[in-house]
C-alpha positions in Angstrom: 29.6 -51.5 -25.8 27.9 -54.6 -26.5 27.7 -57.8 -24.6 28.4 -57.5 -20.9 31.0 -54.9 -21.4 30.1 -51.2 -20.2 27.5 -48.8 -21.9 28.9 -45.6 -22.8 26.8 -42.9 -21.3 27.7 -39.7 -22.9 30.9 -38.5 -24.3 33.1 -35.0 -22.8 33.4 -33.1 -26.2 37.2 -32.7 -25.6 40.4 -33.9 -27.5 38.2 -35.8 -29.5 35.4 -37.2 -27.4 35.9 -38.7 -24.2 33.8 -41.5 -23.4 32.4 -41.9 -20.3 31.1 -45.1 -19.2 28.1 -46.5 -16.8 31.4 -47.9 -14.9 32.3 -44.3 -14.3 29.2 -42.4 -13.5 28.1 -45.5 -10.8 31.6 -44.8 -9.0 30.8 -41.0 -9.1 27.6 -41.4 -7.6 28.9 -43.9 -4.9 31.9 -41.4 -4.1 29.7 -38.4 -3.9 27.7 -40.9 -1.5 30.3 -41.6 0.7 31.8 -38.3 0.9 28.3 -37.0 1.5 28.2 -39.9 5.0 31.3 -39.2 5.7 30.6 -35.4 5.7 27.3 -35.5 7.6 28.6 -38.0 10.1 31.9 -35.9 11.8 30.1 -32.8 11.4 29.5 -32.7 14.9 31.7 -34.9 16.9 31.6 -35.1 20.5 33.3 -37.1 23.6 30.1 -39.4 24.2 29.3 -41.0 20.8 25.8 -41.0 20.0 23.9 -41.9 17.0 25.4 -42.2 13.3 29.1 -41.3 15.5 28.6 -45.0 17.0 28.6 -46.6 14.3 31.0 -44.5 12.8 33.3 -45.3 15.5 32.5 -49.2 15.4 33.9 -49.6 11.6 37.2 -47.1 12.7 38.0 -49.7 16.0 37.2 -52.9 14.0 39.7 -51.6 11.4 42.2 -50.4 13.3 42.2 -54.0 15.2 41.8 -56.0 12.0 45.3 -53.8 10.5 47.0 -54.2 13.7 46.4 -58.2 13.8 47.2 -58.5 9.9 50.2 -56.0 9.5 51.5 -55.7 13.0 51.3 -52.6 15.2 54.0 -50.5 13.3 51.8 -50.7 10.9 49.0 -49.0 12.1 49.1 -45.7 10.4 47.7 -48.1 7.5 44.2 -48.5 9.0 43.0 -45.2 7.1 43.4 -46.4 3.7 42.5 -49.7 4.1 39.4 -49.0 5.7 38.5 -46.3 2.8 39.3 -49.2 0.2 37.4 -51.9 1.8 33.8 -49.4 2.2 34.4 -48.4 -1.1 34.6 -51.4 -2.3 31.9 -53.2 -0.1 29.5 -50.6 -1.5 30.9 -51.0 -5.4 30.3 -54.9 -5.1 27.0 -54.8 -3.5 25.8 -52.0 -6.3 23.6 -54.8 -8.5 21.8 -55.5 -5.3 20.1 -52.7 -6.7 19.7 -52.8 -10.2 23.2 -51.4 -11.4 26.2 -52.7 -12.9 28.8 -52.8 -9.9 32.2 -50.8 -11.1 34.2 -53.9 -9.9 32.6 -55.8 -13.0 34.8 -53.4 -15.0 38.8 -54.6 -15.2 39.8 -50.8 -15.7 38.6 -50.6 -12.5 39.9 -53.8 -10.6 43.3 -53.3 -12.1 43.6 -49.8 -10.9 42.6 -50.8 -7.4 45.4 -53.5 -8.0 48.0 -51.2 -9.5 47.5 -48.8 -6.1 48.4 -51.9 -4.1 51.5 -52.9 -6.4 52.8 -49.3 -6.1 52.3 -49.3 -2.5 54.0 -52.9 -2.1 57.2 -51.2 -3.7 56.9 -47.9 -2.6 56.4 -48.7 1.3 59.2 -51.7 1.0 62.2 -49.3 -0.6 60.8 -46.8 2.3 61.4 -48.8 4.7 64.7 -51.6 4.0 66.2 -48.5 1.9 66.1 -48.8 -2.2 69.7 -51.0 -2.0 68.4 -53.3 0.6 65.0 -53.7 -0.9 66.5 -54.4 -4.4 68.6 -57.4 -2.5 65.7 -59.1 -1.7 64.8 -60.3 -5.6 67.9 -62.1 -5.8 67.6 -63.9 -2.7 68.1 -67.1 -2.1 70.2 -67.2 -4.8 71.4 -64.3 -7.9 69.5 -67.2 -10.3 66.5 -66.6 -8.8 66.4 -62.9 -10.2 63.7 -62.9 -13.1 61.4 -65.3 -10.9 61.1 -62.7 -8.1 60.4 -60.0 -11.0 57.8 -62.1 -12.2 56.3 -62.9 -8.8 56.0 -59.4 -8.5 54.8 -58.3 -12.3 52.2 -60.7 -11.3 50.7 -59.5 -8.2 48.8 -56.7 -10.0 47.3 -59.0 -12.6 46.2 -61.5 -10.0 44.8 -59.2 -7.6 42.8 -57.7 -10.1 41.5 -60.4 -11.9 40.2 -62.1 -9.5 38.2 -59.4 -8.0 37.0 -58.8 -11.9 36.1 -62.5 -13.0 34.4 -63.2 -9.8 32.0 -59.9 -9.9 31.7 -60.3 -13.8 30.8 -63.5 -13.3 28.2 -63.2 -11.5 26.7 -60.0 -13.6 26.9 -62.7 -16.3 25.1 -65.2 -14.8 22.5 -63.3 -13.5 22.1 -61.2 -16.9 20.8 -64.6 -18.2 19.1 -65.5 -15.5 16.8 -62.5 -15.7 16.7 -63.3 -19.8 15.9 -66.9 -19.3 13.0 -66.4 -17.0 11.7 -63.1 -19.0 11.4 -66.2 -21.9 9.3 -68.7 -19.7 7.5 -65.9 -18.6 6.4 -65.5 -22.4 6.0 -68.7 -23.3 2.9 -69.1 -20.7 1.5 -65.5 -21.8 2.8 -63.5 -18.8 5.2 -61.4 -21.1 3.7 -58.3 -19.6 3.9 -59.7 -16.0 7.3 -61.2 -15.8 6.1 -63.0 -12.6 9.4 -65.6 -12.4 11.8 -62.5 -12.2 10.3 -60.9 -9.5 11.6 -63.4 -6.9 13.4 -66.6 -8.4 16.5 -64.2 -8.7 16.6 -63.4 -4.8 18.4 -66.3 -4.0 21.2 -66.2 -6.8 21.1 -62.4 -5.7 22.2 -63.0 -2.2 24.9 -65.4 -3.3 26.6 -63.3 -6.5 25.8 -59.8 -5.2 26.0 -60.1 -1.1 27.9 -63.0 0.0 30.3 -62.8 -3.0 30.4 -59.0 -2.7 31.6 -59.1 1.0 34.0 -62.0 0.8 35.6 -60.6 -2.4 36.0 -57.0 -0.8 37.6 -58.8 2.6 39.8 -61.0 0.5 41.3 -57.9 -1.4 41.7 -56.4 1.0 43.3 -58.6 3.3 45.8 -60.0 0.4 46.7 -56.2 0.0 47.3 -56.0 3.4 49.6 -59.1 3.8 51.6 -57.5 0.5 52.4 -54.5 2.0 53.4 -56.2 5.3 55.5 -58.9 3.9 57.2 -56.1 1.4 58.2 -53.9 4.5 59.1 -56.8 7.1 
């Protein structure tokens, strides 16, 4: 694709071609990475942690607390899956920190992550008021108030998702030129074949767009995912 949009990497010759993207093969090659950890570090489990199992068991206790704080202690059982989404996604919005294009800078992939939290809003709510007492709540306070609470809800998908999309896109974006501005000053002066400015002008604007904005942007989808589900079930 051109732009900042996704190269195509190769295509499955099936039903046509199916294209698959860099988007795609970077989130195989970070799940096959984190299954792999995940693998290696409860192979051998024991009673007196030591080693990779302490850490391990750091990340399980601080999200365990951070789920039972947010969504109360009935809701503990969702600790699991919101640990799993926030590593994933820590890893997939730190990914340009080296030199690839994070999956989050993709909206296919931001509004899926979304969609899972929309269905799970819904799902977990019916679950637990019962489908007749769940469907009550969009015409409270009042019957009129019906199509706003739909759209409140249509929208929670698209917000979710969008934001986590503009904010890593943007920064792809920005440091995209970045890199091409200072390739250009780099030429002007004759360095062309030592691009001396992009090796480490960039740092900086790296740690901002890739790390800080990476970790605050998985916590904040995280948390508002959280605080969904919660607020759906209470």
């Amino acid at each position: 694709m051109e732009g900042f949009g996704p190269r195509i990497i190769f295509e499955i010759p099936i039903l046509g071609g199916i294209p698959i993207t860099e988007t795609v093969v970077n989130m195989w090659i970070i799940m096959a990475i984190l299954v792999g950890l995940a693998i290696i570090s409860t192979k051998k489990l024991e009673k007196l942690p030591k080693g990779i199992q302490n850490y391990v068991e750091v990340i399980v206790d601080a999200m365990n607390k951070l789920t039972i704080q947010t969504m109360g202690e009935d809701k503990k059982s969702f600790a699991p899956y919101m640990g799993s989404l926030f590593i994933f996604l820590l890893v997939a919005n730190l990914w340009g920190l080296i030199g690839l294009r994070p999956p989050t800078a993709d909206l296919n992939t931001t509004i899926a992550f979304a969609m899972m939290t929309f269905f799970m809003i819904h799902f977990f709510g019916a679950k637990r008021k019962g489908i007749v007492g769940y469907l009550k709540g969009f015409f409270q306070p009042f019957i009129l108030m019906f199509p706003l609470n739909v759209m409140g809800e249509l929208s929670t998908p698209i917000s979710l998702g969008f934001r986590l999309f503009g904010n890593m896109v943007g920064g792809l974006i920005i440091m995209s030129l970045l890199y091409a501005g200072l390739g250009g000053i780099s030429t002007a002066i004759g360095l062309g074949f030592f691009p001396i400015f992009q090796a480490g002008v960039p740092f900086v604007f790296h740690m901002y767009f890739d790390l800080f904005a990476g970790v605050l942007q998985t916590f904040i989808f995280v948390m508002l995912s959280m605080v969904f589900v919660s607020i759906a079930m209470d």
